[in-house]
N, CA, C and O of each residue as an XYZ file, in Angstrom:
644
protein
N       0.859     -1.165      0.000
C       0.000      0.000      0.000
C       0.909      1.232      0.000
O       1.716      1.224      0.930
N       0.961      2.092     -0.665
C       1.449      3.846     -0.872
C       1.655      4.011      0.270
O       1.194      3.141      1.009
N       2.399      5.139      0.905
C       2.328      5.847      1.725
C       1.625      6.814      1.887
O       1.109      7.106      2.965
N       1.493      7.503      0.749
C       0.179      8.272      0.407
C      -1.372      8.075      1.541
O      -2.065      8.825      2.229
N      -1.335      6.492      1.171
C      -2.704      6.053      1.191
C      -2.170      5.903      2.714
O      -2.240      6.777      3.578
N      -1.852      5.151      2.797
C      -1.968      4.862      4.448
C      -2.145      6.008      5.215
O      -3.045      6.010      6.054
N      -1.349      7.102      5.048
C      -1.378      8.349      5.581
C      -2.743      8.819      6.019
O      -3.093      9.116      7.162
N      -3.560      8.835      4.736
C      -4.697      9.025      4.560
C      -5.705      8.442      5.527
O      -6.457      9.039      6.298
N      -5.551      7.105      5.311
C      -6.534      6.283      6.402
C      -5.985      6.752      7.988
O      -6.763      6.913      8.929
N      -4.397      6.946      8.087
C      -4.287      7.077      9.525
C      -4.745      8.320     10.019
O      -4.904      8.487     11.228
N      -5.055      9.542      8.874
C      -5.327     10.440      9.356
C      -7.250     10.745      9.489
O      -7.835     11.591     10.164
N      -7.745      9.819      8.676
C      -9.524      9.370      8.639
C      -9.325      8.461     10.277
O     -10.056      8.832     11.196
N      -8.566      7.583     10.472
C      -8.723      6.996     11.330
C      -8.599      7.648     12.914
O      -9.328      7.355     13.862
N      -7.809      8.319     12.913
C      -7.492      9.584     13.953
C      -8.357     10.342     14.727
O      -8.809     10.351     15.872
N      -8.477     11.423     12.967
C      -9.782     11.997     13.233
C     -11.685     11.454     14.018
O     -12.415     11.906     14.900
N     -11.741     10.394     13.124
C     -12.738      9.809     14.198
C     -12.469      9.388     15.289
O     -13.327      9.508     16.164
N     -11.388      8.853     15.559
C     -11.727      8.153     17.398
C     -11.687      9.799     17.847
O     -12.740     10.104     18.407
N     -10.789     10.858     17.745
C     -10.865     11.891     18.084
C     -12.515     12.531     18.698
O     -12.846     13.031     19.773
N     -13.397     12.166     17.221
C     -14.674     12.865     17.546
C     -15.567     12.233     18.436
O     -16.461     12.646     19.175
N     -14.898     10.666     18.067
C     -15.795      9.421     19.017
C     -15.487     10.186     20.506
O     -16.465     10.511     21.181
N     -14.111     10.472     21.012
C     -14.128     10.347     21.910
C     -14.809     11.934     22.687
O     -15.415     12.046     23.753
N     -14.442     12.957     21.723
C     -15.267     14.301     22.057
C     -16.231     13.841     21.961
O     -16.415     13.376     23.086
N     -17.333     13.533     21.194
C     -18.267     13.056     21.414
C     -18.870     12.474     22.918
O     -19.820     13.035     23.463
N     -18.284     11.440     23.430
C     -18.116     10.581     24.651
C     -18.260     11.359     25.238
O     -19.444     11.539     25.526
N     -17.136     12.473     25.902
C     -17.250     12.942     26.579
C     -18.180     14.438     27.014
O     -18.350     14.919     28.134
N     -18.513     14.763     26.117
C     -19.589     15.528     25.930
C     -21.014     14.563     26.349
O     -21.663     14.882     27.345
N     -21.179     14.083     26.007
C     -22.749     12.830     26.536
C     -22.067     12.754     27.819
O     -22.704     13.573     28.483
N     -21.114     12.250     28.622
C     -21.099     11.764     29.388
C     -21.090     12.419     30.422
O     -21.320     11.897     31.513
N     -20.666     14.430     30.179
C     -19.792     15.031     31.561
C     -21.410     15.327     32.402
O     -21.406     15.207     33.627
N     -22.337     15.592     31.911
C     -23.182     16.191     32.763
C     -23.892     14.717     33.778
O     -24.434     14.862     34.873
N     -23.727     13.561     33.162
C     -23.801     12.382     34.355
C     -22.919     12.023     35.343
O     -23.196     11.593     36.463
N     -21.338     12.317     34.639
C     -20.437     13.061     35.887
C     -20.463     13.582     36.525
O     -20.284     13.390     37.728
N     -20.797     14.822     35.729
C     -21.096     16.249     37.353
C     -21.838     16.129     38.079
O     -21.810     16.693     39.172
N     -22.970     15.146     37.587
C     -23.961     15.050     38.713
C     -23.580     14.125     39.779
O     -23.973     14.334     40.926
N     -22.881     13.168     39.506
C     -22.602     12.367     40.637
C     -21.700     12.479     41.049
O     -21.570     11.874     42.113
N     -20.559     13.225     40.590
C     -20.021     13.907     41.702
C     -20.440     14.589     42.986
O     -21.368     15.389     43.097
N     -19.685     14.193     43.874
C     -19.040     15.681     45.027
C     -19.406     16.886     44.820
O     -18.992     17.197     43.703
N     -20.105     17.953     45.416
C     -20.106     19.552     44.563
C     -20.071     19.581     43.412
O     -19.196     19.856     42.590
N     -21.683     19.102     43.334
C     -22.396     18.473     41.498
C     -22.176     19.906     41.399
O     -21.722     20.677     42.244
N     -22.651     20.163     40.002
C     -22.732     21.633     39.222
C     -24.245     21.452     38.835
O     -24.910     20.417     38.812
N     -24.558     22.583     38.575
C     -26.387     22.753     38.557
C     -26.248     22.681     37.339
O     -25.227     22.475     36.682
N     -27.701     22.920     36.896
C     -27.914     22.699     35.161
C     -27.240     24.005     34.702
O     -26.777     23.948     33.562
N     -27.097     25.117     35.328
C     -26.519     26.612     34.524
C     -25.025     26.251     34.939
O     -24.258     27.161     35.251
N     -24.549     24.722     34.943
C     -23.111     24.464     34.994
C     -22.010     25.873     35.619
O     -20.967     26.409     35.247
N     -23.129     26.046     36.921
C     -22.000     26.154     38.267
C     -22.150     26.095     39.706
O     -23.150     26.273     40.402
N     -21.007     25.823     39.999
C     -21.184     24.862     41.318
C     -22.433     24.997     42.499
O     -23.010     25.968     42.989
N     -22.515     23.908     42.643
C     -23.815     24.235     43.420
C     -23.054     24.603     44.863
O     -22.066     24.045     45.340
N     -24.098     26.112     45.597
C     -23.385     26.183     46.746
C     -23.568     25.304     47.740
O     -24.557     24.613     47.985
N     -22.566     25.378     48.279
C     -22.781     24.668     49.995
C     -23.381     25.440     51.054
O     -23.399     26.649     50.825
N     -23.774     25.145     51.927
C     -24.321     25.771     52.759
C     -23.741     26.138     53.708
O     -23.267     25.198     54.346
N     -23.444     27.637     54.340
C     -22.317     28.385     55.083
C     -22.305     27.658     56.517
O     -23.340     27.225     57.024
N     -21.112     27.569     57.092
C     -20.879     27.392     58.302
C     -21.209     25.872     58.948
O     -20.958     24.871     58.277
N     -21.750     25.776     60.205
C     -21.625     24.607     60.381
C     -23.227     24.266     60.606
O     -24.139     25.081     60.465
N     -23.317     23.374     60.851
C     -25.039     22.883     61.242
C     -25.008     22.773     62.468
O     -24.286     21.999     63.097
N     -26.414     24.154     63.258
C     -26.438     24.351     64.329
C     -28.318     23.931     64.151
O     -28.859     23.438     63.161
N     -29.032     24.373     65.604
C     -30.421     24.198     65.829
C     -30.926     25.501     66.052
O     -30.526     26.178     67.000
N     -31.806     25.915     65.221
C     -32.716     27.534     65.186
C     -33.351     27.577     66.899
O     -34.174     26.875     67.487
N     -32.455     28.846     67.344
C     -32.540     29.511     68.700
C     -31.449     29.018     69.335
O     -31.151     29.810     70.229
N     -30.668     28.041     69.306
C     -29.669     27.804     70.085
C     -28.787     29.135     70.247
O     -28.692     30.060     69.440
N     -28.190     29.001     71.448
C     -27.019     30.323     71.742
C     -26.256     30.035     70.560
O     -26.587     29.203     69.714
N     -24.896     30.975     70.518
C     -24.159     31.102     69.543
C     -23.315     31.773     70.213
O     -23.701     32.531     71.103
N     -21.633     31.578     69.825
C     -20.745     32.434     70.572
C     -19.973     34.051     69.734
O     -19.418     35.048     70.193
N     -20.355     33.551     68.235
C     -19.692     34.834     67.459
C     -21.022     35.519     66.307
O     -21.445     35.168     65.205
N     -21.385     36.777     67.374
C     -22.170     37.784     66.534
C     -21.452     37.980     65.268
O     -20.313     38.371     65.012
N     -22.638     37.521     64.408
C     -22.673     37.688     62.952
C     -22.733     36.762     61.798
O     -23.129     36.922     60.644
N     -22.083     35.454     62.613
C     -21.424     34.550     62.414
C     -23.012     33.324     61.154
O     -24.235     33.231     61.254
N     -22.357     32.926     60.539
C     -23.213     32.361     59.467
C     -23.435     30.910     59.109
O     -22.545     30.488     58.372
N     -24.171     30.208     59.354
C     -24.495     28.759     59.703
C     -25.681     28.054     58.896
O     -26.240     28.705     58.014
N     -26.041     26.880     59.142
C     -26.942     26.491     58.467
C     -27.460     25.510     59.375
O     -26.844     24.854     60.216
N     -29.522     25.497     58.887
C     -30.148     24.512     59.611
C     -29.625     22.532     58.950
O     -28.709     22.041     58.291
N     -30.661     22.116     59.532
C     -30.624     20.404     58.849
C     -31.400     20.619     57.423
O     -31.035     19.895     56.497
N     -32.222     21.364     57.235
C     -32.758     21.336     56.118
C     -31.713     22.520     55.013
O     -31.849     22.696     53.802
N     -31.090     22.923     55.593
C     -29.919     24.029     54.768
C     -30.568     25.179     54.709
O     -30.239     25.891     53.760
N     -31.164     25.481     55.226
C     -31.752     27.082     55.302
C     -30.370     27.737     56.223
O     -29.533     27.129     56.889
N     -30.503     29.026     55.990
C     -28.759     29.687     56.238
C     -29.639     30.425     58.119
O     -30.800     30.552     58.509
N     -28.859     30.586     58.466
C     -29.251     31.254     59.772
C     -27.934     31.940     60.287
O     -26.791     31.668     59.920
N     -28.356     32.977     61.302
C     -26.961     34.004     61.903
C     -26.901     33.872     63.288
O     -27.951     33.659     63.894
N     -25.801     33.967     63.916
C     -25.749     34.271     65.231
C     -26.096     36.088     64.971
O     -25.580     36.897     64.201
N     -27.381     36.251     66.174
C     -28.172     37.411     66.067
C     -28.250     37.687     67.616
O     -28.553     36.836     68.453
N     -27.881     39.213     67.917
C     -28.294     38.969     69.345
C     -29.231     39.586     69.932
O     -29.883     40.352     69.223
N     -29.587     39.472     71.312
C     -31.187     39.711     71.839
C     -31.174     41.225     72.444
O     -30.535     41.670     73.397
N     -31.887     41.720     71.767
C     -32.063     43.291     72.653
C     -32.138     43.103     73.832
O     -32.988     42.319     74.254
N     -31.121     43.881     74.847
C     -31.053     43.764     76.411
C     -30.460     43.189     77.048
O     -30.134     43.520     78.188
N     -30.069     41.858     76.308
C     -28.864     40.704     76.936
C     -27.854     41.028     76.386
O     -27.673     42.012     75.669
N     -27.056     40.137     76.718
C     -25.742     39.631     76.290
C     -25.927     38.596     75.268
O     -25.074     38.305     74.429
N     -27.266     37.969     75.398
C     -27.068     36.736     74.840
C     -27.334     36.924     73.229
O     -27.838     37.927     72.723
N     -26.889     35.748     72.524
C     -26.964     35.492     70.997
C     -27.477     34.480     70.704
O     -27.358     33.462     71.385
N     -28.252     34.564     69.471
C     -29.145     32.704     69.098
C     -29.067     32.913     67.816
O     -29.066     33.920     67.108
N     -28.996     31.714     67.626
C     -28.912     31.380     66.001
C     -30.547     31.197     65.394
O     -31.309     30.260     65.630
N     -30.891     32.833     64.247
C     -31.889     33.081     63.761
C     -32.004     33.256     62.624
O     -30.921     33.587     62.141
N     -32.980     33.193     61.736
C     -33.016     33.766     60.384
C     -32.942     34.804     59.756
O     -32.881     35.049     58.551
N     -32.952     35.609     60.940
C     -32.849     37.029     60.521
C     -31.277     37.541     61.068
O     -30.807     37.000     62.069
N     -30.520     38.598     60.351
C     -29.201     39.050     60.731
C     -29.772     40.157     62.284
O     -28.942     40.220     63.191
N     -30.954     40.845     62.463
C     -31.472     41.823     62.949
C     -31.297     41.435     64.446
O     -31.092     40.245     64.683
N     -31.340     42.086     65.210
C     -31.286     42.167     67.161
C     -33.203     41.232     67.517
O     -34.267     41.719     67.135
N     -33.109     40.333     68.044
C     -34.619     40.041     68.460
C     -34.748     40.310     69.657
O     -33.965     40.197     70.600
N     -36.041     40.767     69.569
C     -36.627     41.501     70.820
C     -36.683     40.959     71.988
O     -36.671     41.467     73.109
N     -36.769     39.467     71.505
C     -37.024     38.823     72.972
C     -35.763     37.290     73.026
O     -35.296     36.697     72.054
N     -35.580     37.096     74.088
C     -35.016     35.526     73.747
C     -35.832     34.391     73.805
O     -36.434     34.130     74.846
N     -35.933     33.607     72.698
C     -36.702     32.419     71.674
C     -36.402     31.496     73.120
O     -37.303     30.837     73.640
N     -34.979     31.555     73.689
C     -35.236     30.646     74.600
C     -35.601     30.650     76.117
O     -35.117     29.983     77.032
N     -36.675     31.667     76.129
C     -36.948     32.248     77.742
C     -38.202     32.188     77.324
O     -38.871     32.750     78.191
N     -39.104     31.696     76.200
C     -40.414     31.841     76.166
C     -40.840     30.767     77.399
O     -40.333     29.764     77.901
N     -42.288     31.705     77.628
C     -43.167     30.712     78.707
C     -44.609     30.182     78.297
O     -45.765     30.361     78.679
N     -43.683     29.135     76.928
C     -44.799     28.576     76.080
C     -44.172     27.799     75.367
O     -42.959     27.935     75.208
N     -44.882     26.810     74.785
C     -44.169     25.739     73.921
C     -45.069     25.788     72.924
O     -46.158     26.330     73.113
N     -44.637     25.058     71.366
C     -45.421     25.150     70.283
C     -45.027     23.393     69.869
O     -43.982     22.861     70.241
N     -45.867     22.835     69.219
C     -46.019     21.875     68.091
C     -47.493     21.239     67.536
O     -48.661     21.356     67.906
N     -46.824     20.520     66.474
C     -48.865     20.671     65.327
C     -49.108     21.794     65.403
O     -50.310     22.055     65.453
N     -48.420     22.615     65.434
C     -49.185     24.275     64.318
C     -49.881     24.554     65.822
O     -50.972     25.108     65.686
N     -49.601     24.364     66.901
C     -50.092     25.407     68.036
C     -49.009     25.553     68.933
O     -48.082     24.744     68.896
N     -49.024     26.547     69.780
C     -48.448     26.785     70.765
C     -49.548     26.911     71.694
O     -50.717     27.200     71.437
N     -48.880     26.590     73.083
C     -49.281     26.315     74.203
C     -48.700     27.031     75.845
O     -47.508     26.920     76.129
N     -49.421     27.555     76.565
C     -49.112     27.740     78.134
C     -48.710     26.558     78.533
O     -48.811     25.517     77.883
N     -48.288     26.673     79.509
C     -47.878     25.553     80.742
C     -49.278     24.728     80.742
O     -49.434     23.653     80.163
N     -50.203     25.370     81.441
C     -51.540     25.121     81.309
C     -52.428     24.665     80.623
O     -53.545     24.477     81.103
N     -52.166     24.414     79.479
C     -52.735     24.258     78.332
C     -53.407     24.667     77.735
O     -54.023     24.012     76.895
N     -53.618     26.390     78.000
C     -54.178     27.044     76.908
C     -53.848     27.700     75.678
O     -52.777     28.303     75.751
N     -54.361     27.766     74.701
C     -53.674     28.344     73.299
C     -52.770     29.742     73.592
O     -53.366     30.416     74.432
N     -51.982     30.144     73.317
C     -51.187     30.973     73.125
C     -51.307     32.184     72.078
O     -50.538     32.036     71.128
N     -52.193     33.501     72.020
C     -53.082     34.455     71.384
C     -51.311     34.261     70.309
O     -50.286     34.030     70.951
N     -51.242     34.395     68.773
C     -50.839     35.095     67.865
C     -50.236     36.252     68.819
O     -49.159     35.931     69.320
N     -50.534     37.052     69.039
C     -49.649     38.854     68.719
C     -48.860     38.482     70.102
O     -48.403     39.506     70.612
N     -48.612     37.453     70.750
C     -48.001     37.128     72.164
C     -47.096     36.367     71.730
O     -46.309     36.051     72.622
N     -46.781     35.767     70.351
C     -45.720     34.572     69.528
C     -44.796     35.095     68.723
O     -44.976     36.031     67.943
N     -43.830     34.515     68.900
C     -42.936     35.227     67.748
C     -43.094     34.581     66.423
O     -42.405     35.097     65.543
N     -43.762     33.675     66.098
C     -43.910     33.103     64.472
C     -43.137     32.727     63.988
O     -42.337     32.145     64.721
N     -42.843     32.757     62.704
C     -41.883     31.800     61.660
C     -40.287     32.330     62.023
O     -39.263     31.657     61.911
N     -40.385     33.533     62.421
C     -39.014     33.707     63.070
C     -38.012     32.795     63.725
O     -36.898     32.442     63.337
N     -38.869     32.425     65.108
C     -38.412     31.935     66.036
C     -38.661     30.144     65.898
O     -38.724     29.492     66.940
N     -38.806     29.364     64.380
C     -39.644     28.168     64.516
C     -41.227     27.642     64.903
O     -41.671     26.549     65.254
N     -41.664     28.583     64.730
C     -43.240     28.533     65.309
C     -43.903     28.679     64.296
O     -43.679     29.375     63.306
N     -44.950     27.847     64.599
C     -46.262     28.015     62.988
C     -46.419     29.554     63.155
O     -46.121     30.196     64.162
N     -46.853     29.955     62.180
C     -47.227     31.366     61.629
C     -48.002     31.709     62.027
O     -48.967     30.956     62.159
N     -48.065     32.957     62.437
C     -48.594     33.802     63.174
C     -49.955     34.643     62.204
O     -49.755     34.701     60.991
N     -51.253     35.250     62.734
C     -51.803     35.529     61.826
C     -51.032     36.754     60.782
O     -51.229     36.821     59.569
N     -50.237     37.564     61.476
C     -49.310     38.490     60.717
C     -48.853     37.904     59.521
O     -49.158     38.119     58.348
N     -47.998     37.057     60.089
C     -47.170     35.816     59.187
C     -47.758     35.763     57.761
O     -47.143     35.910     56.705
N     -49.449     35.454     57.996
C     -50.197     34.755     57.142
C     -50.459     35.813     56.014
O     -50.185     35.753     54.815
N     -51.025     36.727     56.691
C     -51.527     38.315     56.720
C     -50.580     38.712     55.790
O     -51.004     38.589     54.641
N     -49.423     39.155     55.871
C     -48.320     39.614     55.604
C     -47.685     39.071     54.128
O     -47.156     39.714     53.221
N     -47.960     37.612     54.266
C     -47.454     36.925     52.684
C     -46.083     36.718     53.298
O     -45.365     36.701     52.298
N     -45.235     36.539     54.429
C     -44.439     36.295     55.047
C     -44.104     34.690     55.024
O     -43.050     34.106     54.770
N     -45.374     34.211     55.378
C     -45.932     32.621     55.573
C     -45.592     32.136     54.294
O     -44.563     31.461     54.313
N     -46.086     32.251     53.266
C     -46.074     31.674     51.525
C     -44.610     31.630     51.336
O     -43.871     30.675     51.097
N     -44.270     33.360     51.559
C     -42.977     33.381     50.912
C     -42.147     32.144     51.665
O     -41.662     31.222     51.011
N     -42.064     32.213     52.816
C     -40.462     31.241     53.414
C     -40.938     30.081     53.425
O     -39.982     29.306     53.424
N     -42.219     29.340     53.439
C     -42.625     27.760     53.245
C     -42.203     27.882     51.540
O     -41.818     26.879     50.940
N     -42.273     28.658     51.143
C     -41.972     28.379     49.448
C     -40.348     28.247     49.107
O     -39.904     28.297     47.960
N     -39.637     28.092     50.161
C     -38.134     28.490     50.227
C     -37.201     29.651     49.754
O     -36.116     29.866     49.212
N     -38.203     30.214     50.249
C     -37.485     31.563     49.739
C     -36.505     32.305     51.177
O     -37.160     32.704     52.139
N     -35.364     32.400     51.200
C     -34.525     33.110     52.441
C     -35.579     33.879     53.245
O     -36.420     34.570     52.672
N     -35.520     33.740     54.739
C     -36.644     34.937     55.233
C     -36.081     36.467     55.594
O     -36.772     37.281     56.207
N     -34.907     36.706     55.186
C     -34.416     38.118     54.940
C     -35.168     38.270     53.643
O     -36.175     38.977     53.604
N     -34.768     37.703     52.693
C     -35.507     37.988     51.468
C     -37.204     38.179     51.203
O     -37.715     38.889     50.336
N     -37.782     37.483     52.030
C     -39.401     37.431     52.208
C     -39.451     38.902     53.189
O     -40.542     39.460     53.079
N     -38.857     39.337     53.754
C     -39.100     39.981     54.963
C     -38.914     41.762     53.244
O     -39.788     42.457     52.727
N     -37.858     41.729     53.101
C     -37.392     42.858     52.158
C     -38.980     42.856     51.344
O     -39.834     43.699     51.618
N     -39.242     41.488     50.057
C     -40.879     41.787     49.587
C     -41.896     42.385     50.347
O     -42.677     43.120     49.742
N     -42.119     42.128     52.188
C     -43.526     42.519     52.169
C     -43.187     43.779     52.741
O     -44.148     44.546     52.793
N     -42.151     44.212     53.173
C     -41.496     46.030     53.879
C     -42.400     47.099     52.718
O     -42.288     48.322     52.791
């Protein structure tokens, strides 16, 4: 066979595994990225992680400002309490009025409760703030929709201002 010719085929032959393999890897990277480690989203970039470490909404906190995340990855701040010293990890960056963990009431199934067992009036609760079903404000407000819809509650809070 020529040299010519062979040339020819080695360079037909080349060229395709070349495209075979661009090819390949083009089909293949986005089943990669996904199963990777710090997949990449469909607008191919990295998906974030969620800041800081995983703490529990109202727990103290030792560094005002400081930026964390729940179990479900919602972001939360060490925020501190008008009047204390003390700091809790909240959804909001803002000073709360009261401390979440000095209430003299408990909540679950969408009520809160006295010691006693009577319902706990709305405008006496701190609401979705503090982990508590929503408050009629909450509801009122479009506060409620926005952050069950996952939307940041700094960000829900900025829409209804």
């Amino acid at each position: 066979m020529p040299t010519a010719v062979r040339r020819r085929k080695f360079r037909a032959l080349t060229t395709g595994i070349t495209a075979i393999a661009a090819l390949s890897a083009l089909v293949m990277a986005p089943v990669t990225a996904a199963a990777s480690p710090g997949a990449w989203s469909a607008a191919r970039s990295p998906a974030a992680a969620p800041p800081g470490p995983e703490v529990s909404l109202n727990d103290y906190c030792p560094d005002r400002g400081a930026d964390a995340h729940l179990a479900d990855g919602r972001t939360v701040y060490c925020t501190p309490v008008q009047g204390t010293d003390a700091l809790v990890w909240s959804y909001s960056r803002g000073p709360l009025t009261r401390d979440p963990n000095t209430r003299g009431y408990t909540c679950d199934d969408g009520r809160c409760r006295f010691p006693d067992g009577s319902d706990v009036p709305g405008y006496q609760r701190c609401g979705i703030l503090c982990g508590e079903p929503p408050t009629s404000g909450d509801v009122q407000s479009g506060l409620a929709d926005c952050f069950e819809a996952g939307t940041p509650f700094e960000e829900c809070e900025r829409r209804i201002r």
